[in-house]
C-alpha positions in Angstrom: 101.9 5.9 116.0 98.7 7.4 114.9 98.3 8.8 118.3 102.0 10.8 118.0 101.3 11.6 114.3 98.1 13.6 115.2 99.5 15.1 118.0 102.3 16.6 115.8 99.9 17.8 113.2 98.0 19.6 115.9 101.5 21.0 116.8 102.3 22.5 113.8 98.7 23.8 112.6 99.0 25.6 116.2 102.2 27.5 115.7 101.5 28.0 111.9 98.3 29.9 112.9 100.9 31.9 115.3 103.3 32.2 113.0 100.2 33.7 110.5 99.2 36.2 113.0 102.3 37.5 114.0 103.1 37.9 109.8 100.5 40.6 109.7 101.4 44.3 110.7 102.0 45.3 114.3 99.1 47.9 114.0 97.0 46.1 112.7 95.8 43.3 115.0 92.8 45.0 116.8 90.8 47.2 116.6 88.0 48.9 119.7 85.2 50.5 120.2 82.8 51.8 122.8 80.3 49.4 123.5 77.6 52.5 124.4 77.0 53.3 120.9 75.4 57.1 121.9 78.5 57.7 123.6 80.3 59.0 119.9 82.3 61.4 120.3 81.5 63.5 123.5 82.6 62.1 127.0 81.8 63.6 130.6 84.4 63.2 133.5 84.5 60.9 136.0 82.1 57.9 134.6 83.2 54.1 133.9 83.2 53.7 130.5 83.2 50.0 128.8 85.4 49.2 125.6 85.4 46.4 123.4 88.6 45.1 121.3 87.8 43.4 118.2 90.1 41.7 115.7 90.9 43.3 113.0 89.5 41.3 110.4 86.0 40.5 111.6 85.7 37.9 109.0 88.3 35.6 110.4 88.1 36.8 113.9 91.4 35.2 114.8 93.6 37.9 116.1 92.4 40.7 119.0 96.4 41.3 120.2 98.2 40.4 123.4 96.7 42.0 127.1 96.8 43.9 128.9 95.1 46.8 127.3 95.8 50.5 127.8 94.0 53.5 126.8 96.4 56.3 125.8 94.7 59.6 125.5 96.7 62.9 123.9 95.4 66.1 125.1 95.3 68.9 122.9 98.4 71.4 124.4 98.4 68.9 127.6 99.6 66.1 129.2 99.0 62.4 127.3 97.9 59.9 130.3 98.5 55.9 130.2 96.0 54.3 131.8 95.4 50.5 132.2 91.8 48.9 130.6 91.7 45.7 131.8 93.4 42.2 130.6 89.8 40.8 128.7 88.8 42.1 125.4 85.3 41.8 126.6 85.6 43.5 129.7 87.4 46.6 129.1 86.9 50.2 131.2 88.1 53.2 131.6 87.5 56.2 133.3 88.3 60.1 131.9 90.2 62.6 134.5 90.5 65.9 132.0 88.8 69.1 132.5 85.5 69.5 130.8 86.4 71.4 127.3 89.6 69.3 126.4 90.1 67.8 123.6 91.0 64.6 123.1 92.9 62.3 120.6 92.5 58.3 122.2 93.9 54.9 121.0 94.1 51.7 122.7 97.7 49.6 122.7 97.8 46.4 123.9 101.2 45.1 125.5 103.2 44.7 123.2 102.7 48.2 121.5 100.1 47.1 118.7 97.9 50.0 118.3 94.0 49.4 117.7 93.6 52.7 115.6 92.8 56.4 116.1 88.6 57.2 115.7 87.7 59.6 112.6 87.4 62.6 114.8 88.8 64.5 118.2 87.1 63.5 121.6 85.3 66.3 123.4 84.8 66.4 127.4 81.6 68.2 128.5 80.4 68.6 131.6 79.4 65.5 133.7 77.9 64.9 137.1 80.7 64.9 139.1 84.0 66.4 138.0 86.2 65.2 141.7 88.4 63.1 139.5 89.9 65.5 137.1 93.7 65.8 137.8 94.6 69.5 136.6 97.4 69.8 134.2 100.2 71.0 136.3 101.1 74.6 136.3 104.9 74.7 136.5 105.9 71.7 134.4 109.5 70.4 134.2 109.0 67.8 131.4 107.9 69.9 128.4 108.0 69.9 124.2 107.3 73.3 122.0 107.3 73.4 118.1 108.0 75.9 115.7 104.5 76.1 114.6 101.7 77.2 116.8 99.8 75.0 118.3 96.7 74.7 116.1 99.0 75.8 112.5 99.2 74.8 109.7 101.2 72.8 108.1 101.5 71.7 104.5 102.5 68.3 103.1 106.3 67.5 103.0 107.1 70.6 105.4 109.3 69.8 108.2 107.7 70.0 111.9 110.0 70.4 114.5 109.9 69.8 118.2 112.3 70.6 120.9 111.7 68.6 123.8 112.9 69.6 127.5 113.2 67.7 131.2 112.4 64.4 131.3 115.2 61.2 131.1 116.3 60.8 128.0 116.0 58.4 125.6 112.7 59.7 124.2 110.2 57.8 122.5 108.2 60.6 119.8 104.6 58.9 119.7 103.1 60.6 116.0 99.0 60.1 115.7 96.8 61.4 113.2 93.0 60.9 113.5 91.0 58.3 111.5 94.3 56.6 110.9 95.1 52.8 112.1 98.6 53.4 113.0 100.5 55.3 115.2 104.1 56.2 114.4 106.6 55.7 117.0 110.1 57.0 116.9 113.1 56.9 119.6 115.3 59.8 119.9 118.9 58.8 120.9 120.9 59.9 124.2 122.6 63.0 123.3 119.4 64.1 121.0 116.7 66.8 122.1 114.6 67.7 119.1 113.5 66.0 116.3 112.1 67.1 112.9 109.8 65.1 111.0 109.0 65.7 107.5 104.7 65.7 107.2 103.4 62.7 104.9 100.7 62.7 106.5 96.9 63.1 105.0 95.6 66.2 104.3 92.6 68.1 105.9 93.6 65.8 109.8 94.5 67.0 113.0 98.2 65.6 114.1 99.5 65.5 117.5 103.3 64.6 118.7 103.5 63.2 122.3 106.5 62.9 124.4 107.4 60.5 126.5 110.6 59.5 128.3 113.1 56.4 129.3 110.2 56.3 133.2 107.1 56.4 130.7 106.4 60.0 131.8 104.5 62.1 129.5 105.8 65.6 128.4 103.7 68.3 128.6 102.3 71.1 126.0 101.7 68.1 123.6 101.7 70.3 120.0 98.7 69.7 117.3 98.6 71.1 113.9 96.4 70.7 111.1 97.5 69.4 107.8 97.4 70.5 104.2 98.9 70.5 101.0 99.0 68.5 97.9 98.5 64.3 97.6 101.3 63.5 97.0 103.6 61.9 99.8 106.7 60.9 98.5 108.6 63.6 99.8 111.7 62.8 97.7 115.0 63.8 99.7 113.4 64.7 102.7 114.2 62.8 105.9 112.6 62.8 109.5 115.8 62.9 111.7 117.1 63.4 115.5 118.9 66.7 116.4 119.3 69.0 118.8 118.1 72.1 120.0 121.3 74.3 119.3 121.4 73.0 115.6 118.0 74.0 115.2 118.6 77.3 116.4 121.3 77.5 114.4 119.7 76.0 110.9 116.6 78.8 112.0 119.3 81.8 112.0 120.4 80.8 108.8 117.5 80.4 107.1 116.3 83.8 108.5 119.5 85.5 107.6 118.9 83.8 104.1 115.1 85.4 104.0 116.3 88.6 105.5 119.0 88.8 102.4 116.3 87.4 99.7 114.1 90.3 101.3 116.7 92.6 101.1 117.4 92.1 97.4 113.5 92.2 96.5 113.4 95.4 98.2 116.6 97.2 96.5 115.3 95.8 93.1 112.2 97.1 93.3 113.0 100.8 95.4 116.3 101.6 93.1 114.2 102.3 89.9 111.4 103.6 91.4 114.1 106.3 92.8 115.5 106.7 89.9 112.3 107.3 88.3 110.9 110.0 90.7 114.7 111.3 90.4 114.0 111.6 86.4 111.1 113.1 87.3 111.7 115.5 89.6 114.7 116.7 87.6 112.5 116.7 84.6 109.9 119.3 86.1 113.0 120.8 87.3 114.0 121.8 84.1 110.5 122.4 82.8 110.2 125.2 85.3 113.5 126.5 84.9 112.8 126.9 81.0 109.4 128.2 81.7 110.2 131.0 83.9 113.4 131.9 81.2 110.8 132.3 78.5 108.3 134.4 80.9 111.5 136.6 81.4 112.1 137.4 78.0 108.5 138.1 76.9 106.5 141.5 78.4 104.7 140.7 81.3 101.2 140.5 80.0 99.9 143.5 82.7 102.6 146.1 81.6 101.9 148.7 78.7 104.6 149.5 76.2 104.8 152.9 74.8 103.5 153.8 71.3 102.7 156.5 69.0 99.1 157.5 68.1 97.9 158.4 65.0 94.9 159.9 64.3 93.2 158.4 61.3 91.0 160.5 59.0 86.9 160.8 59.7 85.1 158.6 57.5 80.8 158.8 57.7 78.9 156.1 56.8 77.4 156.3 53.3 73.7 157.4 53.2 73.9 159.8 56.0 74.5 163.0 53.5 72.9 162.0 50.2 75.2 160.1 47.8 78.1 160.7 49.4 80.3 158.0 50.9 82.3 160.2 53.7 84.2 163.3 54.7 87.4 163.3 52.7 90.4 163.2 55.0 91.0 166.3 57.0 93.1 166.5 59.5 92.4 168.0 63.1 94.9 170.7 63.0 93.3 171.7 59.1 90.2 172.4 61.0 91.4 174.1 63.4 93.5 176.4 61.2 92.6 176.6 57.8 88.8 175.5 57.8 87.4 177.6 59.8 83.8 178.5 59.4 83.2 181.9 58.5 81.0 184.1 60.0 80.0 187.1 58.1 77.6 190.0 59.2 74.8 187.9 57.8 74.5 185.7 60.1 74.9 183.0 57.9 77.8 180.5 59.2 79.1 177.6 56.8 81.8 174.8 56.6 84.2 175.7 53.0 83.9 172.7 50.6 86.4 170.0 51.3 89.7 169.4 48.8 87.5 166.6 48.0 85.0 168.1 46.2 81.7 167.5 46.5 79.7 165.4 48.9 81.3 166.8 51.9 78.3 168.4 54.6 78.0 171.5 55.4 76.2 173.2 58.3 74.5 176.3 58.0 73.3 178.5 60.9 72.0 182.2 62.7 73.3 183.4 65.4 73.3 186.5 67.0 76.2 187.8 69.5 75.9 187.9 73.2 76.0 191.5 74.8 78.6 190.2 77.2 80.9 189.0 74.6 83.0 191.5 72.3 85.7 191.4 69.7 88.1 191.9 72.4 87.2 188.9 74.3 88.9 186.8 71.6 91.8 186.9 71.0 92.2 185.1 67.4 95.9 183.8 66.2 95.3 182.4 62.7 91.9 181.7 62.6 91.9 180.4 65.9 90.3 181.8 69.1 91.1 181.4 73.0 89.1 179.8 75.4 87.4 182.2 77.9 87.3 181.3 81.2 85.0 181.0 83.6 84.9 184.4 85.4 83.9 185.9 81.5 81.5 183.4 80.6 78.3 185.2 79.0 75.1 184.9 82.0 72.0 184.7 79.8 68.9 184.9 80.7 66.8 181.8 82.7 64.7 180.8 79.6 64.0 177.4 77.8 66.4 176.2 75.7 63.0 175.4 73.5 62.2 178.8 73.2 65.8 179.9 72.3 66.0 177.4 69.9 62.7 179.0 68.0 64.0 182.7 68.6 67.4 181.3 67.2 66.9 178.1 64.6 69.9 176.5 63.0 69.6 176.5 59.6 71.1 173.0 57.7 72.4 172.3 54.8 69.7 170.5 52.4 71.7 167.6 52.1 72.0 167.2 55.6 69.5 164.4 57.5 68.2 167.0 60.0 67.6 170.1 57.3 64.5 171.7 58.3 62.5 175.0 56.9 64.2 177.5 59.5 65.7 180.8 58.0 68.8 182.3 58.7 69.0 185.4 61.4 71.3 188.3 60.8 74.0 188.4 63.1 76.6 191.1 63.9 80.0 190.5 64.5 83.1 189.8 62.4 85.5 187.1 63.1 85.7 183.8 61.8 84.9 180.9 64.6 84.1 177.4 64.5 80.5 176.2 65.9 79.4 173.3 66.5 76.2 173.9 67.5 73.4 170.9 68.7 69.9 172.8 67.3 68.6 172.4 70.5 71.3 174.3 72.5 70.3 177.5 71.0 71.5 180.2 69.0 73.6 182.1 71.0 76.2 179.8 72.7 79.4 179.6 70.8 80.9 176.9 72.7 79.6 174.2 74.7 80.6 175.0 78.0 83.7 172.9 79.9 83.5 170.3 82.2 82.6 170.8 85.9 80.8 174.5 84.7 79.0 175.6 87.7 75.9 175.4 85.7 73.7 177.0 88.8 75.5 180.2 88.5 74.6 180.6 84.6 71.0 180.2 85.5 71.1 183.3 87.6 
């Protein structure tokens, strides 16, 4: 009886123990590692290398998952490879076949699809000693999946990632790994399905990779990669990963662009229609500014034309000072002196202006003269008081002499209260007729009249 009692207590602690494994999560039962610890995180082709699987909680060290072990490795844009490790978690190898610059995602999975973890960062290949193993990825491929990001996007937390998947024999199983993560998502796509969109929950600031694969455990290629961002939180409320196909997708991706083009649409018309109606106000504005400006310029003068107008003379005024104390001519007209103050010229010689209406104060001028031999009283013809111009066949020739010396043979006698009086004395002169002379004192005594403009001046010196 003791014998059979222990026996089933031995039983039962064995299958509890079982029982307590199998209770813990399917992705978390293992976890490896390379046992070269300068190996990290860059691999060469074509070299063995060992792995170790570990349980998952070291402290217990009861559970290390079920053999045989297989290395899956994701490719970035390639094909994802299964390859066996080895049935001992001891005694694990395995051997790389990509080109030298790949990049590699790897996890290990033990039989019954219990994954031992992603490492914190991507796996390079360099270049090794020897690169005869590595299988090129095939260059006309008929199993393939493409995503409606580009490979390397990114994408932002809760946005939906979709993935159209071609060739192969359907079911599909959608294999979803981020790095530095301990599980691996798995999903199967119905018969009937080709594309699937899954809705990001995962970590910010990783790289994420779907893989392909299909009812024969072929791998599809142009496995898709993205990098991740966004805000913390995950929840995703209302959003659901699901199966569909590629003509729905197409379909939902019309839509939503005729739903941009639309939203587009109505940005632009709200923001062009008053902008044109501005530049319309504006331009009809100016419009009308120019319109009224040239109507205005029309009814004024142009400021270059001249308008006609009267002129009228205004009487001479001198300056105060000039002629003792008085303050001026009084007004006198031009035709007065021409008419009815005229300076008379008596046989003295003595000329003078007649006193002004004004009174006193107005200048007088007081000079001799004495009459040119080539002038007589019948070369003046006088009207009122008022003489004819000769011309210039009868004007008098006089003598080439200095005007200096004429001046002494012939001084102008002024007035006292004019500014230039001087001591001369007045010269008889013959000849009757009253004329008006205007005489500078240097000029002479004997021209009447300065002569006219243009005067051939060498002929009076002859």
């Amino acid at each position: 009886m003791a014998i059979v009692g222990f026996t089933q207590l031995l039983c039962f602690l064995l299958f509890a123990s079982v029982a307590w494994a199998q209770d813990r999560p399917s992705n978390r039962q293992f976890m490896w590692k390379w046992k070269n610890p300068g190996i990290a995180f860059q691999i060469a082709p074509c070299i063995p290398l060992e792995i170790e699987v570990m349980s998952w909680n070291v402290s217990t060290n009861d559970t290390f998952g079920v053999p045989p072990y297989y290395m899956q490795a994701f490719p970035l844009g390639g094909t994802p490879t299964t390859t066996l490790l080895g049935t001992s978690n001891s005694s694990l190898s395995w051997t790389n076949t990509y080109a030298p610059g790949t990049k590699l995602l790897l996890t290990v999975v033990d039989s019954t699809g219990s994954y031992g973890g992603v490492p914190g960062s991507l796996v390079e290949v360099i270049n090794g000693v020897s690169n005869g193993c590595v299988v090129q990825e095939p260059s006309s491929p008929e199993f393939t999946v493409t995503s409606n990001i580009t490979r390397g996007g990114k994408l932002e937390t809760c946005e939906p990632w979709s993935v159209e998947i071609k060739g192969g024999v359907p079911p599909y199983n959608l294999s979803i790994a981020v790095i530095n993560s301990p599980v691996i998502t798995n999903v199967t796509i119905p018969s009937g399905f080709d594309a699937f969109t899954y809705i990001n929950r995962a970590e910010t600031g990783r790289t994420m990779i779907i893989g392909i694969s299909d009812l024969t455990g072929r791998w599809a290629t142009g496995t898709p990669y993205v990098e991740t961002f966004g805000s913390a939180d995950y929840e995703c409320v209302g959003l659901v990963s699901s199966s569909s196909t590629i003509q729905r997708l197409n379909e939902e991706r019309e839509a939503r662009k005729r739903a941009d083009n639309k939203r587009r649409t109505g940005i632009i018309v709200g923001v062009t229609v008053p902008l044109v109606i501005i530049l319309l106000a504006l331009i009809g504005g100016g419009v009308w500014w120019y319109r009224r400006r040239q109507e205005r310029l029309a009814r004024e003068p142009a400021p270059d034309s001249v308008e006609p107008y009267s002129y009228h003379e205004e009487p001479l005024t001198l300056p105060a000072g000039l002629y003792g104390s008085s303050s001026g001519y009084s007004p006198v007209s031009k035709s007065a002196l021409e008419t009815s103050q005229m300076v008379n010229v008596g046989e003295s010689g003595v000329l003078s202006y007649p006193s002004a209406p004004s009174g006193a104060g107005s200048p007088s001028i007081h000079g001799s003269f004495s009459h040119s031999s080539a002038f007589t009283s019948s070369d003046t013809a006088h009207t009122g008081g008022v003489r004819t111009r000769p011309s210039f066949n009868t004007f008098p020739v006089r003598p080439s002499t200095s005007k200096s010396a004429e001046a002494a043979q012939a001084p102008v006698i002024l007035s006292p209260d004019s500014e230039y009086a001087s001591g001369s004395s007045a010269r008889p002169v013959s000849g009757g007729g009253e004329e008006i002379i205007i005489q500078h004192r240097d000029g002479g005594g004997v021209v009447r009249e300065l002569p006219p403009p243009y005067a051939d001046r060498s002929r009076l010196e002859e």
